[in-house]
C-alpha positions in Angstrom: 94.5 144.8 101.4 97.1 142.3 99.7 94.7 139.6 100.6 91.9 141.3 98.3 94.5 142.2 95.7 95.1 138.6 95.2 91.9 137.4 95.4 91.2 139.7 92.8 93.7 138.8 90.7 94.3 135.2 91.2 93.6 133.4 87.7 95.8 136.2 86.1 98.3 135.0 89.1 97.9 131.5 88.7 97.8 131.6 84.7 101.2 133.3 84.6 102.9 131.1 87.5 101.2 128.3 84.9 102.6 129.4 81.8 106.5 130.0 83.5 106.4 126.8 85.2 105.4 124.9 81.8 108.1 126.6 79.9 110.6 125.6 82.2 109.3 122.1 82.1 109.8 122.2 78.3 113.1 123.8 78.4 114.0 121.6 81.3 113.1 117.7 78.7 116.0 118.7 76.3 118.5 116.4 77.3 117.3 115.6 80.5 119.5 113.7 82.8 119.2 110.0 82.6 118.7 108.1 85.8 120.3 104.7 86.0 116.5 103.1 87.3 116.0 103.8 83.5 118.3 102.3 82.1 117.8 98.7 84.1 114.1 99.2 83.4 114.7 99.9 79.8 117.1 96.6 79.6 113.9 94.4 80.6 111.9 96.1 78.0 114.5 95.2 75.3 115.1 91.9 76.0 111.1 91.5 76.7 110.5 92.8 72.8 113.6 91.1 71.6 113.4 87.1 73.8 110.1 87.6 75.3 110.9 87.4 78.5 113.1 89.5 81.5 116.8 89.2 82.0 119.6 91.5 83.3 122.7 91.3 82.0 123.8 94.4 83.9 123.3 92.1 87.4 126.1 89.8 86.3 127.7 88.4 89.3 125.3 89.2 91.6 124.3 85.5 92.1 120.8 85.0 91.5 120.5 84.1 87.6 119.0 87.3 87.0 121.4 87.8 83.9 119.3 84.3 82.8 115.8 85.1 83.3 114.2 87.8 86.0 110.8 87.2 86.9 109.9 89.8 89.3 110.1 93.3 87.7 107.6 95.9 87.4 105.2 93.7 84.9 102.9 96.4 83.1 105.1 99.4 82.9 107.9 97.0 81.4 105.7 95.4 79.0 104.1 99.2 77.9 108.2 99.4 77.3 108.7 96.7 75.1 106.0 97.4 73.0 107.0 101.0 72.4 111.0 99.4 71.6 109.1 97.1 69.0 107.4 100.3 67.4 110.5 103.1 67.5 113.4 101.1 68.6 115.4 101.5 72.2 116.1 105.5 73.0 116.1 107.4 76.2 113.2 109.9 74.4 110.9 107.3 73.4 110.8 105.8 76.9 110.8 109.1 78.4 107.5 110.3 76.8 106.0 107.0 78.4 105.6 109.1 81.9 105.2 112.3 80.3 101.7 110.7 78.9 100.3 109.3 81.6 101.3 112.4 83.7 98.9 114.4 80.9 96.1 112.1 81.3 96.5 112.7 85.3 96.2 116.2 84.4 93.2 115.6 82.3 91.6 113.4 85.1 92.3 116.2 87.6 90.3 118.7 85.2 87.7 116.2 85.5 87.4 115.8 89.0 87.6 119.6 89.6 84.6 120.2 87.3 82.5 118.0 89.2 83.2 118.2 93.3 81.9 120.3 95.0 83.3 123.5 95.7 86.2 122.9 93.1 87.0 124.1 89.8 89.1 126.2 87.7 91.2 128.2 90.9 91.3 124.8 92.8 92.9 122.9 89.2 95.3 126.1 88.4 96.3 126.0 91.9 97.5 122.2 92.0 98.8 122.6 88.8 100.9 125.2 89.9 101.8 123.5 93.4 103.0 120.4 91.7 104.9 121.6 88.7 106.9 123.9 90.9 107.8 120.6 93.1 111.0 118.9 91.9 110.2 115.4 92.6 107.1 115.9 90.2 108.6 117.6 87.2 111.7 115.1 87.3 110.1 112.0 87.6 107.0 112.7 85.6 109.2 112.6 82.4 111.5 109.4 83.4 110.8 105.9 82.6 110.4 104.8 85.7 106.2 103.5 87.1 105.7 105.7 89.8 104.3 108.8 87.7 102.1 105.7 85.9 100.9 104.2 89.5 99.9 107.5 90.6 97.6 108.4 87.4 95.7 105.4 87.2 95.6 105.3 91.0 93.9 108.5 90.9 91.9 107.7 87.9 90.3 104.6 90.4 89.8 107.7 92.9 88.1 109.6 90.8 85.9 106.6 90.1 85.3 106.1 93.4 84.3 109.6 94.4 82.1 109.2 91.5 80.0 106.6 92.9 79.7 107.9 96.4 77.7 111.4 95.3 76.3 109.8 92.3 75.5 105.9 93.8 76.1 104.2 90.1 77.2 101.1 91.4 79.2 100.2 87.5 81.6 103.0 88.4 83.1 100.5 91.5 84.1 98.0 88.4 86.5 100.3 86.3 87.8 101.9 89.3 88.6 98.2 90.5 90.5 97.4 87.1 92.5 100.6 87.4 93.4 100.0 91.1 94.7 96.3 90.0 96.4 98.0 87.2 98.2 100.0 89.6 99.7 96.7 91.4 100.4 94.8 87.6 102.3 98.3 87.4 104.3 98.4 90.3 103.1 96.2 92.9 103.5 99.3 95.4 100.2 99.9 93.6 98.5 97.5 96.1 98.1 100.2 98.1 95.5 101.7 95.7 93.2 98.3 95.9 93.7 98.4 99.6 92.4 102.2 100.1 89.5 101.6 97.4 88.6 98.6 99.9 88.9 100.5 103.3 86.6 103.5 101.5 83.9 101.5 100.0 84.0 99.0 103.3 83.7 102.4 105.8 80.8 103.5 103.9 79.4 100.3 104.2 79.2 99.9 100.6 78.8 96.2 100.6 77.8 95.4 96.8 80.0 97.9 95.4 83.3 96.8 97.4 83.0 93.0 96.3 82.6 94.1 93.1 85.7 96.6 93.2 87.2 93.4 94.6 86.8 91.1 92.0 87.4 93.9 88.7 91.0 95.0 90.9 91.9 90.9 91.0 91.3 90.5 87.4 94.2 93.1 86.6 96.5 92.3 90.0 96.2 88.7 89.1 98.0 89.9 85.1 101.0 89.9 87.7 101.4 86.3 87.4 101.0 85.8 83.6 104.6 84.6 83.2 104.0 82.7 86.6 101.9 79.7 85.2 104.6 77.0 85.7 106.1 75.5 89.6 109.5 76.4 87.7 108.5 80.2 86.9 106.9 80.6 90.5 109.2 79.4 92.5 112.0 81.0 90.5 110.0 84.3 91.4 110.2 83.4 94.7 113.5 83.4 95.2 114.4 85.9 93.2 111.6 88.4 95.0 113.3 87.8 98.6 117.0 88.2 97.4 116.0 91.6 95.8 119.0 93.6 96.8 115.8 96.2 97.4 114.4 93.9 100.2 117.8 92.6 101.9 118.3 93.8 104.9 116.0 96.5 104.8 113.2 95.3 105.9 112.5 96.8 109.4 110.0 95.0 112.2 106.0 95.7 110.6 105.6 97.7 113.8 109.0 100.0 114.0 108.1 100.5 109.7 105.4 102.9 110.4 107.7 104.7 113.1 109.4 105.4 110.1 107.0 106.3 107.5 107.5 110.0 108.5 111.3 110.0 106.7 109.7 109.5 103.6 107.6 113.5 104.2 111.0 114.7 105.9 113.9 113.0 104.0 115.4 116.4 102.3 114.6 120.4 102.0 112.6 119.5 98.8 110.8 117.0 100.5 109.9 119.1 103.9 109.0 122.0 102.1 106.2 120.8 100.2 105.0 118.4 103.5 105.3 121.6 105.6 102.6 123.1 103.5 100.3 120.1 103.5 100.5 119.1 107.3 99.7 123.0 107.9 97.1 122.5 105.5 95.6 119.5 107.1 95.9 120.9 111.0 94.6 124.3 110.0 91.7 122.6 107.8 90.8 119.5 109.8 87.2 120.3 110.5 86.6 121.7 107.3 87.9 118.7 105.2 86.1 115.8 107.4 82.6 117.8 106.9 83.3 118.1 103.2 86.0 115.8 102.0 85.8 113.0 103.9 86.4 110.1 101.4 89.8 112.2 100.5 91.3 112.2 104.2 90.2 108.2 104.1 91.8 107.2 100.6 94.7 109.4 101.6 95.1 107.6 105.0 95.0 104.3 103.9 97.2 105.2 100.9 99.8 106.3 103.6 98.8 103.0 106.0 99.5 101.1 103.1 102.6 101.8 101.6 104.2 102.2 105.3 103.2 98.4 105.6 104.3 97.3 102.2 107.5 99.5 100.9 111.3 98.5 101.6 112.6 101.1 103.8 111.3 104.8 102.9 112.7 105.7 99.8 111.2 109.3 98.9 110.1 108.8 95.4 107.2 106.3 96.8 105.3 109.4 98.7 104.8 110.7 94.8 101.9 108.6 94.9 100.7 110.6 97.6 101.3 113.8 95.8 97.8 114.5 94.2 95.7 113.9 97.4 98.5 116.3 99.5 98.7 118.5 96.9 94.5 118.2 97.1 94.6 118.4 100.5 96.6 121.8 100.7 94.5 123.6 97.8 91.7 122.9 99.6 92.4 124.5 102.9 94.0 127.7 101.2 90.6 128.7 99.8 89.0 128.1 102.8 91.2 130.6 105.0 89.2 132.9 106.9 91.7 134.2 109.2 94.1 136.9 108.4 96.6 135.0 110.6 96.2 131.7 108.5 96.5 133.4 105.8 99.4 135.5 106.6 101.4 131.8 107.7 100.7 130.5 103.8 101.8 133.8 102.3 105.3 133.3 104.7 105.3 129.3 103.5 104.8 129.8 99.7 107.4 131.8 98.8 109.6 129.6 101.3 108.3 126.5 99.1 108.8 127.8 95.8 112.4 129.0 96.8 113.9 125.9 97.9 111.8 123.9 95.2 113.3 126.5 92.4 116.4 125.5 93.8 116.1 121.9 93.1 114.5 122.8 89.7 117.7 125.0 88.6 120.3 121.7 89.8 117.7 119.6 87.2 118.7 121.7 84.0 122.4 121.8 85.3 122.7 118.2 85.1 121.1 117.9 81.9 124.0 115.4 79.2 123.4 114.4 76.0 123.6 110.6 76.8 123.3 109.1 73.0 126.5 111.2 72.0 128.1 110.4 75.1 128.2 106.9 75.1 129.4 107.0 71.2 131.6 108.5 72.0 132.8 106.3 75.0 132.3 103.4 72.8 134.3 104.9 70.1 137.2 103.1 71.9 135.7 99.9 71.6 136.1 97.2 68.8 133.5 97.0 66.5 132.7 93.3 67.2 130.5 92.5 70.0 132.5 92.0 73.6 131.7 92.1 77.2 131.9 95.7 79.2 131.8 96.4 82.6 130.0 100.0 82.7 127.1 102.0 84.2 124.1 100.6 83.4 123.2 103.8 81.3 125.6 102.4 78.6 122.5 100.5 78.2 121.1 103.2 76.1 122.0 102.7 72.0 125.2 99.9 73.1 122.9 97.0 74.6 122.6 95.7 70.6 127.0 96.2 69.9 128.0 94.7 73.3 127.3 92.8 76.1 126.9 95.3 79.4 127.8 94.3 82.8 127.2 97.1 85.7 128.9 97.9 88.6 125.2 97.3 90.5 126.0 93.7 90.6 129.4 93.9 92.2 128.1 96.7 94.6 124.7 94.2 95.6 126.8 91.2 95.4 129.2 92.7 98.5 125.9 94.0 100.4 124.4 90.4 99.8 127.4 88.4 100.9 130.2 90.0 102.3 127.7 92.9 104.3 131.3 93.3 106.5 132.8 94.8 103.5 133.0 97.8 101.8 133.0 98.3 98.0 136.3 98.8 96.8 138.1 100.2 93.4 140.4 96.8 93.7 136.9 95.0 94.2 136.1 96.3 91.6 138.6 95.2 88.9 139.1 91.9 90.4 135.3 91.8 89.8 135.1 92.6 86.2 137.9 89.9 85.6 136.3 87.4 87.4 133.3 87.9 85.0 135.4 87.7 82.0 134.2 91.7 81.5 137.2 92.5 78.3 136.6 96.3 79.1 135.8 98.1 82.1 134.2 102.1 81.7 134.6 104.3 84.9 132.2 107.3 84.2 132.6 110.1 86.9 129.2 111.7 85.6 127.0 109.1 86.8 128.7 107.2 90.1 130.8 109.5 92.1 130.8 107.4 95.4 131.6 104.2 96.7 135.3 102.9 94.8 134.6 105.7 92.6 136.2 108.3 94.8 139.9 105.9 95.2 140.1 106.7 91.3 143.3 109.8 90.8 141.1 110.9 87.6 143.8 113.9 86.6 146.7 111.4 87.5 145.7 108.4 85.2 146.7 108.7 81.4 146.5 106.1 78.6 148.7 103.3 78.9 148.3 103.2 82.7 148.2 100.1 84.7 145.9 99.1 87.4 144.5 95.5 88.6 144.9 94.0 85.5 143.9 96.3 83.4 145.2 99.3 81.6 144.0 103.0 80.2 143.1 103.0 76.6 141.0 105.8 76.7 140.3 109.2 78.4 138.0 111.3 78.1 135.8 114.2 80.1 135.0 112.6 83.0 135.5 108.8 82.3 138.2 106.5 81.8 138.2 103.3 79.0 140.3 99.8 80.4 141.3 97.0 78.7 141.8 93.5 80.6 145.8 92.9 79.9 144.9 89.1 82.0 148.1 90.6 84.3 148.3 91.9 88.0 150.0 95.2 87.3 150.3 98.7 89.2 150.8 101.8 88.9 
């Protein structure tokens, strides 16, 4: 009986859960929380708009001459950056509505491809719509200015293509579905992944024509990788830049024990096990049923997974988003296919277990919400006017970068990892680092590092006028502390 009753009702179901879920989302973009990715992304778009080319100043001291010139950043997505500084200035809303488009013309794509497979449409697009804005990982990092919500559109967007061709067997669609595939890797060059899964599909098929011409259209756009390459200089600065990425050292496990692994990135966390519980249920439940009929989507997805296990540094959870929309796919598909009552009886049990532990995730996002803009006025209210050199999260980035010059603790944190691995970060470290690097003033902010060196800091014990390492207490405020450089060894 409940099983008719929601069949019955399900678009009134869905529309509701729809209209709920994109309030929240709404609610949830005013004064989302900043994540410090942002901020280092956002500093190669400025000084890519303002120099014309990639530098880090927040890196000082790591060792590399990335505070000079960086040549291996996320090309595309950092150039889409720049161009939107050069049009509305630097600001963490500008750059935030960067994902947020792209995630609407996934949504439009989606509508697309549920108009035209077969036995999808509007249940099957309310139903993934609903599935991945209640997922946390989705609604947080498809309005933050990092590429992976980016990757993930245009890589489906190339899918889409793709599918095209193999029920209607117009051999152009292979070309634009190539270019959007390479745009994925001049995104992010995770995005590989998406030229590598258009290959194995159209090779499987034995599409022969098709696949060197996906081929060549996804080289033209990969190859826009190298466009600041051209010179022996530039390259083999990007070399050795590329394998001292603090992202790469040391994290690189054996190819073999990688895909061991690959299964941390679908189990890392409750928000991440909840939402792969549902789609490996999905896909052992629905096996038969989606090799008979969605074939080409188990093989993309596959590959996709093969892929990125072969490619990523370690298994960092915010990769699998680009697996999201064929999961999500994937689970949709199998739930209206349930004949059962038992199968049906184990998703009614897992949804409200998903959406429970997701909501919870969801609720933390609006708690951490912070005006950044006002706070780092007022944290650089303490500062002179004239321009001098801070050591400071790398979200001072946002509205200081053109009053000061910003050093971060990142490059004193990678610089121990890289060459003293026997060490741990300390709060002495610290200091002694932000002297060495002629840093005048040094901003502890509890709100956005709370580990590490952080946690040696007596925050309720230190007043203005203190002493510590050479430096001293000029300014407190709620949840950070201001120091000045007094060039003296003092203590408390």
């Amino acid at each position: 009986m409940i099983f008719q009753w929601i069949s019955g009702h399900a678009t009134k179901i869905l529309a509701g859960m729809l209209v709920i879920l994109v309030g929240y989302y709404l609610v949830s973009m005013h004064h989302r929380a900043v994540n410090g990715d942002e901020a280092i992304i956002a500093e190669h778009a400025y000084w890519l708009e303002q120099v014309g080319y990639v530098k880090s100043q927040v890196y000082d001291g790591y060792g590399f001459g990335w505070e000079d010139r960086q040549y291996h950043y996320h090309k595309f997505f950092v150039l889409m950056g720049a161009g939107i500084i050069a049009l509305f200035g630097l600001g963490v809303l500008q750059l935030k509505v960067l994902g947020l488009l792209f995630h609407l013309g996934f949504v439009w794509v989606l509508w697309r491809y549920c108009q035209r497979e077969k036995n999808l449409g509007q249940h099957t697009f309310l139903l993934m719509l609903v599935l991945l804005l209640s997922n946390y990982m989705w609604v947080e990092y498809s309005y933050m200015y990092r590429p992976e919500i980016v990757v993930l559109a245009l890589g489906f967007g190339s899918f889409n293509l793709l599918s095209r061709f193999l029920h209607e067997h117009k051999t152009w669609l292979v070309i634009p579905a190539g270019l959007l595939a390479g745009l994925c890797a001049f995104t992010h060059l995770n995005g590989l992944i998406f030229c590598f899964a258009g290959f194995m599909l159209l090779a499987i098929y034995k599409k022969w024509p098709a696949l060197i011409r996906f081929t060549l259209a996804g080289a033209v756009t990969t190859l826009m990788y190298f466009y600041d390459l051209l010179t022996p200089e530039n390259l083999e600065g990007f070399y050795y830049q590329f394998f001292n990425d603090p992202n790469l050292v040391d994290k690189q496990a054996s190819p073999i024990m990688k895909f061991f692994e690959e299964h941390m990135r679908f189990f890392h966390s409750p928000k991440e096990i909840s939402f792969s519980v549902l789609f490996f249920t999905a896909l052992a439940m629905g096996w038969s049923y989606l090799k008979a009929e969605h074939r080409p989507l188990l093989i993309y997805l596959g590959f996709l997974i093969f892929g990125l296990a072969a490619i990523a540094h370690g298994t960092t959870t915010k990769y699998s988003l680009l697996y999201y929309p064929y999961m999500a796919l994937v689970t949709v598909l199998v739930i209206q296919q349930l004949g059962k009552p038992w199968q049906k009886w184990v998703f009614l049990g897992l949804a409200p277990l998903y959406l429970g532990i997701q909501g919870y995730y969801l609720e933390h996002l609006l708690r951490r919400g912070v005006n950044l803009e006002s706070r780092t006025e007022e944290m650089a209210s303490f500062l002179p006017d004239e321009r001098t050199t801070v050591l400071a999260h790398e979200t001072f980035v946002f509205n200081q970068i053109e009053h000061h010059t910003i050093h971060g603790p990142i490059g004193y944190r990678h610089f121990t990892e890289k060459f003293h691995p026997e060490d741990t970060t300390t709060l002495r470290g610290l200091f002694e680092f932000a002297r060495l690097h002629e840093n005048e003033y040094l901003i502890l902010n509890r709100h956005f590092q709370f580990t590490g060196e952080y946690r040696e800091v007596e925050w309720d014990l230190l007043q203005v006028g203190d002493r510590l390492y050479g430096f001293e207490v000029i300014g407190k405020g709620k949840g950070y502390l201001i120091w000045q450089s007094t060039n003296a060894e003092n203590s408390l």
